[in-house]
C-alpha positions, -999 to 999 in steps of 0.1 A, spaced: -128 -716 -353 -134 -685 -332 -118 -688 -296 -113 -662 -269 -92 -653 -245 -123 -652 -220 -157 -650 -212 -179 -625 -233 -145 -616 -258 -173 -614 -283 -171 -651 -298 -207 -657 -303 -215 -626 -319 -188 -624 -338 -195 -660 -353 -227 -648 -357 -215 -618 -379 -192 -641 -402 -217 -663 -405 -244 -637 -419 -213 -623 -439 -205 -657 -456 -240 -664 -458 -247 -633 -481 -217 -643 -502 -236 -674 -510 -224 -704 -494 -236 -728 -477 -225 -719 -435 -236 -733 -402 -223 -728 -365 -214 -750 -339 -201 -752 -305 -192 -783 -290 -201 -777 -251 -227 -748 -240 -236 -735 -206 -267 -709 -207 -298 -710 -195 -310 -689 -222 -323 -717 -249 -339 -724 -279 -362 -751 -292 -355 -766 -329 -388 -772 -350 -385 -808 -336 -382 -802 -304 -346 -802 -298 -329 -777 -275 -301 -761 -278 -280 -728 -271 -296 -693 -276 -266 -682 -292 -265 -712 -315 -300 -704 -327 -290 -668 -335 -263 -679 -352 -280 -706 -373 -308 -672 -380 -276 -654 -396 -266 -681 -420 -301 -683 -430 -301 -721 -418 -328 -737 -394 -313 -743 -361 -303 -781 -351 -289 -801 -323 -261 -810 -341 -250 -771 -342 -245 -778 -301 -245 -810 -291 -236 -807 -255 -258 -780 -235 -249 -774 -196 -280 -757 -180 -272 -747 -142 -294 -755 -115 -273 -743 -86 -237 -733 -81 -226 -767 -88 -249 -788 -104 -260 -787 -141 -286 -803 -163 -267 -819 -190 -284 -816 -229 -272 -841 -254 -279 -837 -291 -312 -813 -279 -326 -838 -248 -319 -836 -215 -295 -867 -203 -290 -861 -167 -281 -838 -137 -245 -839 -129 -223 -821 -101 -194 -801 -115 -172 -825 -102 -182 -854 -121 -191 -835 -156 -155 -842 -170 -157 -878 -159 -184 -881 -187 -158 -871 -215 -153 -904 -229 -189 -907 -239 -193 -870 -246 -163 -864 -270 -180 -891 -294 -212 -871 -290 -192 -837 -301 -169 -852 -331 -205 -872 -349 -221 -835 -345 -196 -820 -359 -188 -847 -391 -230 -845 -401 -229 -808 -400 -196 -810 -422 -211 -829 -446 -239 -808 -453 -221 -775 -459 -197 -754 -474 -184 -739 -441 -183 -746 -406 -177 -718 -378 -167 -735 -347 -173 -716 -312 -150 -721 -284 -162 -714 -248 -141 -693 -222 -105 -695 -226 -81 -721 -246 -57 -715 -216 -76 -730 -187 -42 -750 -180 -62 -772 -156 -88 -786 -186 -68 -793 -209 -66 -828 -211 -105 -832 -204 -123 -801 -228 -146 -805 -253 -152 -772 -268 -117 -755 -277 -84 -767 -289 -94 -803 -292 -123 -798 -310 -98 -771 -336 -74 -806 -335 -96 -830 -341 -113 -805 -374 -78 -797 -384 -91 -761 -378 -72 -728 -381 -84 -705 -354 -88 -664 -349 -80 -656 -310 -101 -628 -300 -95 -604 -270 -117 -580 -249 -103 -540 -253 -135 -532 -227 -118 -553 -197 -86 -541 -202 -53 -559 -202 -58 -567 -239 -22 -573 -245 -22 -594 -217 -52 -617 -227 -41 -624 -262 0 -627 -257 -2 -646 -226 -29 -667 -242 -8 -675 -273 25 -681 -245 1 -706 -228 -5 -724 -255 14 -760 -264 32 -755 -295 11 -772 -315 -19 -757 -304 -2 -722 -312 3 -728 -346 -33 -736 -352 -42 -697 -349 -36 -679 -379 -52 -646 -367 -61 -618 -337 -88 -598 -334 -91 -568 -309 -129 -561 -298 -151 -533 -285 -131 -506 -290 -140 -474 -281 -126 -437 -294 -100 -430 -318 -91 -466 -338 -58 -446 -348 -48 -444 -310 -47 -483 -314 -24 -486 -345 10 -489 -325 -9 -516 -304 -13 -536 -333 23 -534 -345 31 -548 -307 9 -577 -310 20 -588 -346 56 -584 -339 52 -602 -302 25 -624 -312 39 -638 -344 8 -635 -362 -14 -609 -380 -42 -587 -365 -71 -594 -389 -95 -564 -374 -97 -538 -341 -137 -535 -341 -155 -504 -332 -180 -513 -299 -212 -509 -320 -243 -501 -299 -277 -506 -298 -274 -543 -312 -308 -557 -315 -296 -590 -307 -305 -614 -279 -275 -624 -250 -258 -655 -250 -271 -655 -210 -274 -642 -180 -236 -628 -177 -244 -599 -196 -274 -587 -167 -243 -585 -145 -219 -564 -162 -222 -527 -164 -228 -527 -204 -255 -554 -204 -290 -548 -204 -300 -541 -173 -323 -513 -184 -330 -506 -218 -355 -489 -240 -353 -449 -236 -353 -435 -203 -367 -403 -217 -404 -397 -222 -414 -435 -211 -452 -439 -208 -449 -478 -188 -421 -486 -166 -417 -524 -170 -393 -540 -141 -382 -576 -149 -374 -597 -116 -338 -606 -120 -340 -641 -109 -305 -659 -96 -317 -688 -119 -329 -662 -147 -334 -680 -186 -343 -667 -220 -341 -627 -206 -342 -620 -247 -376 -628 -243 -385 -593 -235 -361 -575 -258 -393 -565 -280 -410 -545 -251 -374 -524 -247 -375 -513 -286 -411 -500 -283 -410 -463 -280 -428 -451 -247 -416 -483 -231 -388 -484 -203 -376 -519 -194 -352 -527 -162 -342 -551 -142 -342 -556 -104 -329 -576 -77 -343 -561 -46 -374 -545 -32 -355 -510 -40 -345 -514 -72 -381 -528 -80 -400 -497 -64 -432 -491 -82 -431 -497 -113 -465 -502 -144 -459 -540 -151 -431 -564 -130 -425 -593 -154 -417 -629 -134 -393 -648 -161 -384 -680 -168 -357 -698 -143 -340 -735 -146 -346 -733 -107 -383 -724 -99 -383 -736 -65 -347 -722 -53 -357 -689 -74 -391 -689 -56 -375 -693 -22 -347 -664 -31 -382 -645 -38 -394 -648 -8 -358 -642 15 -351 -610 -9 -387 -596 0 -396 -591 -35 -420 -617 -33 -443 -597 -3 -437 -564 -23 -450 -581 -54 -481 -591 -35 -486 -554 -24 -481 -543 -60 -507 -565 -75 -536 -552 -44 -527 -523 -55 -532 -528 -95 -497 -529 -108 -493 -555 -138 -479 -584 -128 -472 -611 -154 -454 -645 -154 -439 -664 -184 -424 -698 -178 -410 -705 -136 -423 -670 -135 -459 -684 -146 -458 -715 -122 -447 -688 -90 -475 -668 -94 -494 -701 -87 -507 -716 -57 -483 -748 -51 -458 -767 -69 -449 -797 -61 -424 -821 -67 -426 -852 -60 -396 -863 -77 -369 -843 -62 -364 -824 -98 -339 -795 -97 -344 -789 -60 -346 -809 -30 -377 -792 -22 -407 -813 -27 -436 -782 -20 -436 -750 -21 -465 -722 -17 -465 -699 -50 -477 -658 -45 -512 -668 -51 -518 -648 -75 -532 -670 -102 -555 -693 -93 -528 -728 -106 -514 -756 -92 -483 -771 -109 -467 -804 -108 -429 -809 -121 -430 -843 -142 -394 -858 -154 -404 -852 -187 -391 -825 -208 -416 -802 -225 -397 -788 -250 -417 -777 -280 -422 -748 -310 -457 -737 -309 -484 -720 -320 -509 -703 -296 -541 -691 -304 -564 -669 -283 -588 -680 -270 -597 -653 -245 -586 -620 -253 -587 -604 -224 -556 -598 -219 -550 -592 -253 -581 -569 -265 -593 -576 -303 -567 -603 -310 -596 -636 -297 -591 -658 -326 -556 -648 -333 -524 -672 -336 -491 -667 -321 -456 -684 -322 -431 -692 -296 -419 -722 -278 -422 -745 -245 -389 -750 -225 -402 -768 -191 -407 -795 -170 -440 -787 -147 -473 -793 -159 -499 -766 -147 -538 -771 -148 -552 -740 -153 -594 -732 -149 -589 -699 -169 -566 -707 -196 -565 -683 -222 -543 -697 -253 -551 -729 -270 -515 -748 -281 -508 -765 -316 -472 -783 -305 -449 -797 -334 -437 -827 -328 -458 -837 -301 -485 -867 -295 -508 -843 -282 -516 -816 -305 -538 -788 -286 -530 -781 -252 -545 -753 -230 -518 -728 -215 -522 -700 -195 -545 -680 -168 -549 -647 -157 -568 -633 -126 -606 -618 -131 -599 -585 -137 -568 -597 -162 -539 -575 -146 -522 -608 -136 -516 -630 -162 -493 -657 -174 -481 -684 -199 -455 -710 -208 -450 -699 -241 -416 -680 -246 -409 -655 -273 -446 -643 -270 -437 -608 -270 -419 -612 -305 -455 -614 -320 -461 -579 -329 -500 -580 -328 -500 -590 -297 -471 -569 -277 -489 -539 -294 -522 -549 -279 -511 -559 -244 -490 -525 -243 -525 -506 -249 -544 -518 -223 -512 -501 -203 -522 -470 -218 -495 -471 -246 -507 -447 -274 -494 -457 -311 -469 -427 -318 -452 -438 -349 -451 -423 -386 -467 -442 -415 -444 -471 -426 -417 -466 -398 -424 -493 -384 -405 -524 -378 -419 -560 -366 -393 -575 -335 -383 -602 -369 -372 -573 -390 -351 -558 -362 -328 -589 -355 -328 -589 -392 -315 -556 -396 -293 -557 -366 -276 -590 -382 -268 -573 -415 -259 -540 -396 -232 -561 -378 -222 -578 -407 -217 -546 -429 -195 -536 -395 -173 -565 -394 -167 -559 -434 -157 -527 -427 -133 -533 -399 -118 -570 -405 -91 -581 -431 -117 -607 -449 -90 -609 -480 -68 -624 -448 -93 -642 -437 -106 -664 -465 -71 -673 -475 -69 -685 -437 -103 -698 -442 -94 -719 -475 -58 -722 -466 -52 -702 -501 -20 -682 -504 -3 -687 -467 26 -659 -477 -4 -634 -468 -21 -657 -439 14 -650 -416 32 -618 -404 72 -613 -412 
C-alpha cells in the first residue's frame, strides 16, 4: 500500500509507476483505492465509473479498468455535499456530515472489492487518500490504515519535498501513528525533489535513524509528464497545469473556463502537446481576454457553474467573443450551457429548477435521474466542424445526467452497454465556430484534433515519422516514469517488503 502524508504527496502517480514497473516484469498487477473524491472520471467498457486516477493506473498494468479497482467514488457538488459512486453507479447525494454515517454499509462494499481483485492477481497496489493521521477519522475511514489492516498490508509513507516541511510530514506522521499501525510501514519515500540529490543525503540518514525505517528512494521532480491529474487540485497549485503547451511561437491561444465545479480537465491535454497550440486556463474576464478558441468543460454542477458564469462576467464576455468570431466550444456541462435552458425538474445537483444557458447553440436540455455513463463510439455525421473526417469514427465516453435534443447534431453514437444503440449527440451554430458534444476524451482522437485545429489555421509543421498519436504519449510517459522510479527507488528493498522475503534488509539498524 502507498499512503501519504497529504494531499498530492504523489500517491497516484507513484502507484501508477510501480504498477507499469511490475507490470513489465510480468506479473499479473491491478490498483485500487478504497474511497475517491474527483470529479475527474472514467467510464469502464460497461459502463461503470470510477476514478481518473484509477483508470490510469489500471492503463499502466496493462489491465482494463473496473469498479472493483475503486469501489467508493465521492463526486462534489458543492462545498458540502457529494454524489456518492458505489462499485461504478451512482447511490446517492450525501452532505459531508452524514457520509461517515454510511461506513457500516460502505466498509463491506470496500473489503468484497478488494478480495475479487485479490483473487484475480499476482499483486495488488493499494492507494490511500490524504493523510493516515487525520486523528479525527480514524475510527470511521475507509481508504488508509484500515483498509492496510484489514489486507495485512505493508505500506511505503511518502512525503512532499515541494511543500516543504518534509521532515515534519513523514516523522510526525509515523509519531501519530498507533503502534500497530506504525509497524505496518516498512518504507519512506521523499518526492519531487529538485537540485542536487546529494544535498539530500544527510536528510536521509535523519529520517532512517528518527524514523526507524529505511528510505527506499528521494525522486527527482520529472517534468513534462504526459499524464492526466488526479483532479482539479492540481489547476490550483502553482506547478499544475494551468497553462501548458509552449508559450513561444503559438499559432491558437486556447483559454479553458476554469469552472468551480470543473471535471475531466485531462480532456484537453492533447490540444497542449500540439506544437503551435497554447492552452490556459481562466477564471475571470481578465485572465480570459481574447483568446482563438475558449473551451466550456465538463462540471458535476452545471447549474451552480452556469450561475458562477454569469456573477464572474465571463459568461457576457463569452457572448461578445462568439459576435465577434472567437471559437467557442462546449464538451459536457459546458455543452448544455451554451444551450438555451436547462431544466430541472427534479431538484438534481442544484436547487435550481431553470436556468437560461448563453444561447449560443440552438439546445434545450433536461437533467433526468438517470446516469448516462457510457464508452462510445461517435461517428460523423456532419463534418463541418471537422472538415474531411464525415464518415469517420471516434472514441470517448458519456459521464452525464441531462438529456439534450439537438436539431443540428453532428455525431451519431454506438454506446456499449446500453439498450439504445445509436444516439445523436451534438450541435454547432450555422457558420460552425460554436460547437459542442457530450463525448469526453474527443480530442484524444488524433484525426480529428488535427482537423478541428486546421480550420483554426494550424499548419502541420512536423518531420516525417515524428509524430506521436495522444495514446502513444501516455504510453511513453508511463514507461518514462517507470524507467525513473527504477532509477531512483531501492526495488531489491522493495520486493522483499513486497513478498515479505528477507526482513534483515526490509528494516534499518
Amino acid at each position: 500500500m502507498i499512503q501519504g502524508t497529504g494531499s498530492s504527496a504523489g500517491k497516484s502517480l507513484l502507484t501508477a509507476g510501480l504498477c507499469r514497473v511490475f507490470a513489465r516484469r510480468g506479473l499479473r498487477v491491478a490498483p485500487f483505492k478504497a474511497q475517491n473524491m474527483s470529479n475527474n472520471a472514467m467510464v469502464c467498457d460497461n459502463g461503470a465509473e470510477i476514478g481518473r486516477s484509477q483508470a490510469l493506473q489500471a492503463l499502466a498494468a496493462g489491465v482494463p479498468c473496473r469498479a472493483v479497482m475503486n469501489p467508493v467514488l465521492l463526486k462534489p457538488e458543492a462545498d458540502s455535499r457529494s454524489q456518492v459512486i458505489i462499485n461504478g453507479k451512482p447511490w446517492e447525494t450525501v452532505a459531508a456530515s452524514d457520509y461517515y454515517r454510511r461506513r457500516d454499509i460502505l466498509w463491506p462494499v470496500v473489503t468484497a472489492a478488494l478480495d475479487r481483485l485479490r483473487e484475480s492477481c499476482d499483486l495488488v497496489l493499494i492507494e490511500g487518500a490524504g493523510s493516515p493521521a487525520e486523528l479525527n477519522f480514524l475510527e470511521t475511514e475507509i481508504v488508509n490504515m484500515a483498509v492496510a489492516r484489514y489486507a495485512d498490508s505493508p505500506v511505503l509513507l511518502v512525503g512532499d519535498i515541494e511543500r516543504g516541511g518534509v521532515f515534519a510530514q513523514l516523522l510526525g506522521t509515523l509519531w501519530l501513528l498507533d503502534p500497530e499501525d506504525r509497524k505496518r510501514i516498512k518504507g519512506l519515500v521523499v518526492n519531487k525533489f529538485r537540485g542536487d540529490l546529494r544535498l539530500f543525503d544527510r536528510g536521509v540518514e535523519i529520517l532512517e535513524q528518527r524514523g526507524s525505517l529505511p528510505v527506499l528512494g528521494v525522486l527527482p521532480w520529472l517534468s513534462e509528464l504526459s499524464l492526466p491529474e488526479e483532479d482539479g487540485l492540481a489547476l490550483n497549485e502553482e506547478s499544475g497545469p494551468r497553462q501548458t503547451g509552449s508559450t513561444d511561437n503559438w499559432t491558437i491561444d486556447v483559454a479553458v473556463v476554469q469552472l468551480p465545479h470543473i471535471s475531466n480537465f485531462d480532456d484537453f491535454n492533447p490540444l497542449a502537446r500540439e506544437p503551435g497550440v497554447h492552452l490556459r486556463y481562466a477564471r475571470s474576464r481578465a485572465e480570459l481576454g481574447r483568446p482563438s478558441v475558449v473551451i466550456l468543460p465538463g462540471t458535476k454542477n452545471t447549474l451552480d457553474d452556469l450561475g458562477w458564469l454569469r456573477q464572474s462576467g465571463l459568461a457576457e464576455r463569452i457572448g461578445e467573443l462568439a459576435e465577434q468570431g472567437t471559437v467557442v466550444v462546449g464538451i459536457c456541462g459546458g455543452y448544455q450551457m451554451l444551450g438555451r435552458r436547462l431544466l430541472n425538474p427534479a431538484g438534481l445537483e442544484s436547487s435550481l429548477h431553470e436556468a437560461s444557458g448563453l444561447g449560443l447553440l440552438p439546445v434545450d436540455t433536461v437533467f433526468a435521474p438517470e446516469k448516462q455513463t457510457y464508452q462510445v463510439r461517435a461517428e460523423i455525421v456532419d463534418d463541418r466542424v471537422a472538415p474531411g473526417l464525415g464518415g469517420a469514427m471516434l472514441t470517448g465516453y458519456e459521464i452525464h445526467s441531462g438529456r439534450t435534443h439537438s436539431p443540428s447534431a453532428w455525431l451519431r453514437l454506438s454506446r456499449s452497454a446500453s439498450g439504445r444503440p445509436v444516439v445523436a449527440d451534438g450541435a454547432r451554430s450555422e457558420d460552425g465556430r460554436v460547437w459542442g458534444c457530450y463525448v469526453h476524451g474527443l480530442f484524444d482522437n488524433d484525426r480529428f484534433r488535427r482537423a478541428w485545429l486546421s480550420t483554426l489555421g494550424l499548419e502541420p509543421s512536423r518531420q516525417p515519422g515524428s509524430y506521436r498519436s495522444a495514446a502513444e504519449v501516455v504510453e511513453a510517459s508511463l514507461d518514462r516514469w517507470a524507467d525513473h522510479l527504477e532509477a531512483h527507488l531501492d526495488l531489491e528493498r522493495l520486493e522483499a517488503i513486497v513478498w515479505d522475503l528477507q526482513p534483515e534488509i526490509a528494516n534499518v539498524g
